[in-house]
C-alpha positions as CSV (number, residue, x, y, z in Angstrom):
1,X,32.3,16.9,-6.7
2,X,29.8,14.1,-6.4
3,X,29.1,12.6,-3.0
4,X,30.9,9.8,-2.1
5,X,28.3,7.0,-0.9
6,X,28.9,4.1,1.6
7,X,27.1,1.3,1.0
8,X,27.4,-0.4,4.9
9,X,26.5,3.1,5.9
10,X,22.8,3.5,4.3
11,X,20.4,3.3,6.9
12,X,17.9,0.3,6.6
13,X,14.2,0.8,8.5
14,X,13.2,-2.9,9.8
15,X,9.4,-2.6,9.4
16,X,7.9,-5.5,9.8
17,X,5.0,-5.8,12.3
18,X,5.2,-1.9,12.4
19,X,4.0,1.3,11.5
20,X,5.3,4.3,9.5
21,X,3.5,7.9,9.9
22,X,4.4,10.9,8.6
23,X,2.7,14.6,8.0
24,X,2.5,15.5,4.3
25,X,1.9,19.2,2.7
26,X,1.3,18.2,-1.1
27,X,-1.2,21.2,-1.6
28,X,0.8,22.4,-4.7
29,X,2.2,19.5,-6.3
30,X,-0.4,19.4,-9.3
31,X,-1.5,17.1,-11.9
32,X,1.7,15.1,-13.5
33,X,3.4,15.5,-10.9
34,X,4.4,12.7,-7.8
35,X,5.8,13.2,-4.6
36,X,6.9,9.6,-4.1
37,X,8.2,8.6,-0.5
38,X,9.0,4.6,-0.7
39,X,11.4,2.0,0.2
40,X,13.9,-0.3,-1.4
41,X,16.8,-2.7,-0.6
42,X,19.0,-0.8,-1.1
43,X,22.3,-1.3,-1.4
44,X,22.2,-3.1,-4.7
45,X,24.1,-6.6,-4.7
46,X,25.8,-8.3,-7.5
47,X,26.3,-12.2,-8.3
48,X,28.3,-12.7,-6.0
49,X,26.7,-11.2,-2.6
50,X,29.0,-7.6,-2.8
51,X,27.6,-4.2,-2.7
52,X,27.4,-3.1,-6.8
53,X,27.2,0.8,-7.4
54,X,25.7,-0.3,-10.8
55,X,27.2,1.0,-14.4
56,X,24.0,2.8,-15.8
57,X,22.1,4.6,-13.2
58,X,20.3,6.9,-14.6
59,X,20.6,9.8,-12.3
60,X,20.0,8.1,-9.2
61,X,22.8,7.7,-6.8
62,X,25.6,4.7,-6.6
63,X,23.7,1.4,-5.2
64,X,20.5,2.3,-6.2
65,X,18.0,-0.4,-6.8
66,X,14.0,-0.5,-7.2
67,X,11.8,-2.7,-8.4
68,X,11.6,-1.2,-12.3
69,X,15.4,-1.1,-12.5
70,X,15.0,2.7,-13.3
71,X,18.5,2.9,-12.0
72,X,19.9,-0.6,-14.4
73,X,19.3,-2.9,-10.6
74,X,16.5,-4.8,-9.5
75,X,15.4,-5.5,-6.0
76,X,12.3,-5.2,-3.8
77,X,10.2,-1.8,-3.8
78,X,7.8,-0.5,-1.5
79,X,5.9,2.3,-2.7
80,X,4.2,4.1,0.4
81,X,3.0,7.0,-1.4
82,X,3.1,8.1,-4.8
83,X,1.0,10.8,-4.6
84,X,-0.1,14.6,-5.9
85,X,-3.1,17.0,-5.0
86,X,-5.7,14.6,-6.9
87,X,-4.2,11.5,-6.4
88,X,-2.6,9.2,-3.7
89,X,-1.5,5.5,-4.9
90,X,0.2,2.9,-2.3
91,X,2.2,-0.1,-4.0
92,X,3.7,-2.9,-2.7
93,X,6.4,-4.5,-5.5
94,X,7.8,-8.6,-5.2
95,X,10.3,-10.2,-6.5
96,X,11.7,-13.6,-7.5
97,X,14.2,-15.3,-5.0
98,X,17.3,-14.0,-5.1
99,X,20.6,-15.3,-5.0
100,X,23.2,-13.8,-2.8
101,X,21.2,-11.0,-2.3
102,X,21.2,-10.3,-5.8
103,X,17.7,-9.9,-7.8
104,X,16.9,-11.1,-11.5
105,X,13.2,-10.2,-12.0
106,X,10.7,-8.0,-9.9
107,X,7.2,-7.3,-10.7
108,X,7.3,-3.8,-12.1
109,X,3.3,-3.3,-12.0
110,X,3.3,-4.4,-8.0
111,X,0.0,-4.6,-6.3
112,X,-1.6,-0.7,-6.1
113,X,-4.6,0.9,-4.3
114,X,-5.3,4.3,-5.2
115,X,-7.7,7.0,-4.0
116,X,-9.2,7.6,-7.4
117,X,-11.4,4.2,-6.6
118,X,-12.8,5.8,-3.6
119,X,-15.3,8.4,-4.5
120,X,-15.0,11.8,-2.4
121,X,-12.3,10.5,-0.8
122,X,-9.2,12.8,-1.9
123,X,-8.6,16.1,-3.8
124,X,-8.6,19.5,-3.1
125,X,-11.7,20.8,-1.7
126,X,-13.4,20.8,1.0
127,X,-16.2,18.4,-0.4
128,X,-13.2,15.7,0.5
129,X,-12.6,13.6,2.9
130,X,-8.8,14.7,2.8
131,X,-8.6,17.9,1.3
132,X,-5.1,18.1,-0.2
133,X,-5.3,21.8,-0.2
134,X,-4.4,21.3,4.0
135,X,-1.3,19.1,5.4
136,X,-2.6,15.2,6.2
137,X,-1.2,12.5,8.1
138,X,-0.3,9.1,6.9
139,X,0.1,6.0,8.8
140,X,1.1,2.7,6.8
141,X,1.4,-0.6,8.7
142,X,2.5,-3.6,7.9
143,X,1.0,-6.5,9.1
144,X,2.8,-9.8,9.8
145,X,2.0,-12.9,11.2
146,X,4.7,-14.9,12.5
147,X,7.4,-13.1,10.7
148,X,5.7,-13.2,7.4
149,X,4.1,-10.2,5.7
150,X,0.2,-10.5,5.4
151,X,-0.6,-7.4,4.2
152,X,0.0,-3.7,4.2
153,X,-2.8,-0.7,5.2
154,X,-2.4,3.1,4.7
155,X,-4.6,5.1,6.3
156,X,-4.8,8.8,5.7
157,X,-6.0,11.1,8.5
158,X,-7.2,14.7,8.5
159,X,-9.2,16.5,10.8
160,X,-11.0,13.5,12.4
161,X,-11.7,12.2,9.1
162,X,-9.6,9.0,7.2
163,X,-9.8,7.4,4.1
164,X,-8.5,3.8,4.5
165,X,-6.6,1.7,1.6
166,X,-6.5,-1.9,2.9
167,X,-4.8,-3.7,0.0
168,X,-6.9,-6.3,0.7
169,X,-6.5,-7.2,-3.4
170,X,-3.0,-8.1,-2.7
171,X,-2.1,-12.1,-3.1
172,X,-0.4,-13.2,0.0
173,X,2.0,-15.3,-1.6
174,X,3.4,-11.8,-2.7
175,X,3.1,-10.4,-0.1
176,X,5.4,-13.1,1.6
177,X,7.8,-12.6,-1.0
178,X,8.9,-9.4,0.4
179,X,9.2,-10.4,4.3
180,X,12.7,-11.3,4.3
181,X,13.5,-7.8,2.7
182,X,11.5,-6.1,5.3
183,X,13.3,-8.2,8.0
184,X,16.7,-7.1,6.9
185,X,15.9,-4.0,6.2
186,X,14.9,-1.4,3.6
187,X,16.2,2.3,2.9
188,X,13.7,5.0,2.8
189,X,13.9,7.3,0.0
190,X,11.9,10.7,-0.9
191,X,11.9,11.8,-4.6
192,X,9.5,14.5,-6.4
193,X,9.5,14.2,-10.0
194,X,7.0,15.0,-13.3
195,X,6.1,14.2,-16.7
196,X,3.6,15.3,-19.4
197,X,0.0,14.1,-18.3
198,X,0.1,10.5,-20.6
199,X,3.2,9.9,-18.6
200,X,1.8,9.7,-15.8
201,X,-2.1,8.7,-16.7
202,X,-1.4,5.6,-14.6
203,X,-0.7,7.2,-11.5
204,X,-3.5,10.5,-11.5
205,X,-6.4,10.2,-15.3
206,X,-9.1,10.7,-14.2
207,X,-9.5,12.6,-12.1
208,X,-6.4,14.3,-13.8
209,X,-6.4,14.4,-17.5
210,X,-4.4,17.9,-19.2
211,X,-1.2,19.5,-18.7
212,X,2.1,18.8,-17.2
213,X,4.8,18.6,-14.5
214,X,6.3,22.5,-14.1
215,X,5.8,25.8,-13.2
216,X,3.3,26.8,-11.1
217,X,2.1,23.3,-11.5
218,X,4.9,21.7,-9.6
219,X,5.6,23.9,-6.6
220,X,7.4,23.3,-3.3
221,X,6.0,20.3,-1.0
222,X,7.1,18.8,3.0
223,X,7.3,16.0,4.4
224,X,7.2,16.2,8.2
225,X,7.2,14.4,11.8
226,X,8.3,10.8,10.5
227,X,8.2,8.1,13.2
228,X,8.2,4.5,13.1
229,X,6.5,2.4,15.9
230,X,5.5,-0.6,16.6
231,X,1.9,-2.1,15.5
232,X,1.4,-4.1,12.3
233,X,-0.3,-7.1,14.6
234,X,-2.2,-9.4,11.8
235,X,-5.1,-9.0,14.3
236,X,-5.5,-5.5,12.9
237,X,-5.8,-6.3,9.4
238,X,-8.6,-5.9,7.2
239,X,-10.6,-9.1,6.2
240,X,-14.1,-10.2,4.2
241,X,-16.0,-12.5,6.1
242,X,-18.8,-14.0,4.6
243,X,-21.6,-12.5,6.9
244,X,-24.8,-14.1,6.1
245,X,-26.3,-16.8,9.0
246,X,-28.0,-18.3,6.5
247,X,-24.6,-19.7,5.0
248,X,-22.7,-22.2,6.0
249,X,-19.8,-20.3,6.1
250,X,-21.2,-18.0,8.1
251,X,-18.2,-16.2,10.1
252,X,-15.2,-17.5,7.7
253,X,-12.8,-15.1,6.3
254,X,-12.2,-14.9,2.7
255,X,-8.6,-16.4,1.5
256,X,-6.8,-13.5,-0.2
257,X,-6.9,-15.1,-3.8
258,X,-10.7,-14.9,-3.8
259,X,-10.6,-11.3,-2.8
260,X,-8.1,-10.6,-5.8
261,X,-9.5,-12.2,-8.8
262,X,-12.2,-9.6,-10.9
263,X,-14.0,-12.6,-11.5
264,X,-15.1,-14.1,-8.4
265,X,-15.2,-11.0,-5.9
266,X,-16.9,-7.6,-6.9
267,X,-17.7,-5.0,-3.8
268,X,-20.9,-3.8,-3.8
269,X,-20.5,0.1,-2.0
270,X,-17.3,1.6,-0.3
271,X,-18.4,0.8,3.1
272,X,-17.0,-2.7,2.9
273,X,-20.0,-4.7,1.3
274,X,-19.4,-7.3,-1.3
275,X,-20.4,-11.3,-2.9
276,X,-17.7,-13.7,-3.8
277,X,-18.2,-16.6,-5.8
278,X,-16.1,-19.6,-3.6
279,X,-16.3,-22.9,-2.8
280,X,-19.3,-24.0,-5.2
281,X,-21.8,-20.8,-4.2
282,X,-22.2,-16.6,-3.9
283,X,-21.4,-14.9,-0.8
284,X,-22.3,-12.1,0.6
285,X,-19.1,-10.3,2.3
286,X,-18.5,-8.1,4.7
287,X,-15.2,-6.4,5.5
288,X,-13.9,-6.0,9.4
289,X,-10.7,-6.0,11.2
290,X,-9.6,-9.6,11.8
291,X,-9.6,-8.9,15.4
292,X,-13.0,-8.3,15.9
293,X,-14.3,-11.4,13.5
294,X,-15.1,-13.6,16.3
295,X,-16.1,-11.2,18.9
296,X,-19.0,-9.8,16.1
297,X,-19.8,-13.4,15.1
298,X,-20.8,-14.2,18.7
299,X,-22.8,-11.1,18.8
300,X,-25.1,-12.1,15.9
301,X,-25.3,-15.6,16.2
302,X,-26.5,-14.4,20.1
303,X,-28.8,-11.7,18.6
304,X,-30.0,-14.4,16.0
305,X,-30.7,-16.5,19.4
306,X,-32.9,-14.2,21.0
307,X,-34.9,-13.1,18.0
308,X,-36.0,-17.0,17.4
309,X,-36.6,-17.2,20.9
310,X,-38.8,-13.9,21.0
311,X,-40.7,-15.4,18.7
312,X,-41.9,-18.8,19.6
């Protein structure tokens, strides 16, 4: 008998200016694989404003919605972790305005971060930073600034070590696009699912690159200690600064579109080091949480101070 679903019953997180942790085992879901733990608005709307079960779902249950209309319904998608033993990719999905609720178009690439950039940073081993053969903890935040959504960071946590994926290649103006979802609400879904390796080459190749979703290769993961809290202050968001005292922009915080486009922005180490090409000249960058731009520009144009006056 299939379970009867009620749409004004699905519970909807609010997470705006918050934070989302959780405590993941993923130790034997192998290559191919991906544990996937996201949200969506769901329930699914039609024209007209109402709740729509949808006609061609796919599998997934009645109302079902995400942002690659897997289930035949668009709407917002928040991917917080898409993730197996040699890979970990965070994804935040837009959409266009909808109307009564109901969505048209959604961008089904999103804007992703994924371990496989950061070098060391994730597999299983102990020559990693987060060794996946060992539960981890994960703590995503979303950061808002006068009810708007500026930008989402996932931090990863094991044994006093992190690995930090600031989505700081994320355009703002999508990332506003999804603050009135998160401000009504989004339903939290877990799903584990495979394919052969090409499948899902976007996801885990390299460092992944043969075989496929089952057996041995797919065993049992958990999920554990979920909270929500509050945090997701834009003051703790991750930001370039152009950091050089011989510029005059010396102290000013990179606009989002700079830091996104291949072509004018290129980071330099994993450490937060970069140049930008912006306003008519190259940059040299620096990444730090917003809140402490001004307190660490004081500090250098002070130190700057004393070293010219040390040596008159």
């Amino acid at each position: 008998k299939e379970k009867t679903w009620e749409p004004d019953n699905i519970e909807e997180f609010k997470l705006l200016g918050n934070i989302i942790s959780y405590t993941v085992d993923l130790s034997k879901v192998g290559c191919a694989c991906n544990l996937a733990f996201y949200l969506i608005s769901m329930p699914a709307r039609d024209m007209q404003g109402n709740p729509s079960a949808g006609t061609n779902r796919q599998g997934q249950p009645p109302y079902y919605c995400d942002a690659n209309m897997v289930g035949g319904q668009w709407c917002p998608e928040i991917d917080i972790m898409e993730a197996n033993n040699h890979a970990f990719q965070a994804t935040l999905h837009s959409c266009a305005k909808p109307s009564n609720g109901h969505y048209e178009l959604c961008d089904r690439m999103g804007c992703a971060q994924n371990t496989r950039t950061h070098h060391g940073a994730y597999g299983p081993g102990q020559e990693f930073r987060i060794d996946t053969r060992l539960p981890f903890d994960v703590h995503t935040e979303f950061l808002e600034d006068a009810g708007v959504l500026t930008g989402m960071r996932t931090i990863l946590h094991q044994a006093g070590k992190h690995v930090i994926l600031g989505h700081s290649n994320c355009l703002g103006a999508d990332l506003a696009k999804l603050s009135d979802a998160m401000k009504d609400g989004m339903s939290l879904r877990i799903t584990y699912w495979g394919a052969e390796a090409q499948t899902m080459a976007w996801m885990d190749v390299p460092p992944c690159g043969g075989g496929a979703c089952h057996g041995s290769n797919a065993g049992g993961a958990t999920i554990s200690n979920i909270q929500i809290k509050p945090g997701g202050s834009v003051d703790q968001e991750l930001v370039w600064v152009v950091w050089d005292p011989k510029d005059d922009l010396f102290g000013t915080i990179a606009p989002r579109d700079v830091i996104a486009d291949h072509e004018t922005f290129a980071a330099l180490d994993k450490e937060g080091i970069a140049i930008a090409q912006w306003k008519g000249g190259q940059h040299f960058l620096r990444k730090m949480p917003r809140s402490e731009v001004v307190a660490r520009l004081k500090e250098a144009k002070e130190g700057a101070t004393k070293s010219s006056g040390g040596g008159s």
